[in-house]
C-alpha positions, 0 to 999 in steps of 0.5 A: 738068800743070794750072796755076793761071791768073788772067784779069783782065778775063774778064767778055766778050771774049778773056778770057771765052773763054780762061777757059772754054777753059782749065777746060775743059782741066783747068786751075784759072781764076781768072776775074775781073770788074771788077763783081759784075754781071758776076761774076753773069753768069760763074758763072751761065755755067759753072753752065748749061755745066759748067765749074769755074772761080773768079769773083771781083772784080778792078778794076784800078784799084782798089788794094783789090781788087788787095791782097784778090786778091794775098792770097787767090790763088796763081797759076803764070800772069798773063793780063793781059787788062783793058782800055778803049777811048775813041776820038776825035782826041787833038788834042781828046780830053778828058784825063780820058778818056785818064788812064782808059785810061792807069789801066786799061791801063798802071797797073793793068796794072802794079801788079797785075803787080808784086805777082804778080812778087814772088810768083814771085820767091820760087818761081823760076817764073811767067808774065806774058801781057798783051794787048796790040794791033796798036796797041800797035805801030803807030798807029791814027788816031782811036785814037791815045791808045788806042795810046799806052796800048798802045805803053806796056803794049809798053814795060813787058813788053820791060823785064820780058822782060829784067830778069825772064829771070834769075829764070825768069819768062816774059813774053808780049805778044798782039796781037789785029788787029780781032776782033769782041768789042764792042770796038772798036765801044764805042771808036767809039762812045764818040766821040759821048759827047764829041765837038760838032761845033758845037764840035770843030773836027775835022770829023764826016766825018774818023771818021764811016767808022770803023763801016764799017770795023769791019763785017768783024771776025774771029771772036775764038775764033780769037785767045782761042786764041792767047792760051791756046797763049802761056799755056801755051807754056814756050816761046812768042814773045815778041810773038804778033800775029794774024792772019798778014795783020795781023803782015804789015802792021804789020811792012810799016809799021814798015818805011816808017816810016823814009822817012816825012816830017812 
């Protein structure tokens, strides 16, 4: 049965993928983009592939936009799929570049998520699925601030798990390991935008490895099809960790966790 789907954050990355992949499947997609730039670019795309969805506007820091989006839009499932990356060593990381992340992951995550919870309450049905990541269950060094954005987004969808079960509203969290959207590589890149060495006492050498490290990412297809599977699964896992290799190293980690010492 066809199901009306919103994807914030559907400009690039998972979110573009999953939005073309669930038209395609005969689904009505809201596909919404922070900017109208890339609103452009989105509807340009499914003109040039035949695909039908609706493109619209939606920051999810701006409160405007999510009012206008909550008035116009009736929708069975929420892929809460927006999100920023700003990298750097958190004993140093400019506050304003974390309250950022704080404001895309966490709030605006949040407060567009209440708003469509009430609209579910009243039909007795609906479904939340927000992208998450490895991070959000353990905790990258140079990243850390990123995680703890994550760890906090966790946080929120364990409580909505729970407190929405009696009202018949499904909540679903995905955490995608290193997957090669751009991603990652502009939460690298945004160190330098910041960082002095002259003047930051953590040394260049402690991060400079970390574009090496991305060099091997994984193709996303695989985990935009996880992210769609979960959303139209009445009867998926709650937390959907990809790859396999990945799940097992972060359970392995959370193991040690407990002999750690400071």
């Amino acid at each position: 049965m066809s199901k009306t789907i919103l994807i914030t954050g559907a400009a690039s990355g998972f979110g573009k993928i999953a939005a073309f992949d669930l038209a395609r499947k005969g689904h009505h997609v809201i596909a919404t983009a922070q900017v109208y730039p890339q609103m452009s670019d989105l509807i340009r795309e499914a003109k040039e592939q035949g695909v039908k969805m609706t493109v619209d506007k939606l920051d999810v820091t701006n409160s405007r936009d999510i009012a206008y989006i909550l008035k116009t839009y009736d929708i069975d499932i929420l892929i809460s799929n927006a999100g920023i990356m700003e990298g750097g060593p958190i004993a140093e990381q400019p506050l304003d570049l974390i309250r950022s992340m704080f404001e895309v992951n966490v709030f605006g995550a949040l407060e567009l998520a209440q708003g469509f919870i009430k609209k579910f309450i009243q039909k007795k049905s609906g479904k939340i699925v927000f992208t998450s990541s490895m991070g959000g269950l353990w905790t990258v060094p140079y990243v850390a601030a990123y995680c703890a954005s994550k760890h906090a987004l966790e946080a929120i969808a364990e409580g909505l798990k729970t407190e929405l079960a009696p009202f018949n509203i499904k909540i679903a969290t995905c955490n995608p390991g290193v997957f090669g959207t751009g991603f990652n590589d502009r939460g690298v890149d945004s160190i330098m935008h910041w960082y002095d060495p002259k003047i930051n006492f953590t040394p260049e050498s402690a991060f400079a490895g970390a574009s090496e490290s991305l060099a091997h990412q994984l193709d996303p297809q695989s985990m935009a099809d996880v992210i769609v599977n979960v959303a139209l699964d009445d009867n998926s896992n709650f937390r959907n960790l990809h790859p396999k290799e990945t799940e097992d190293f972060v359970k392995q980690l959370q193991t040690e966790a407990w002999s750690v010492k400071s």
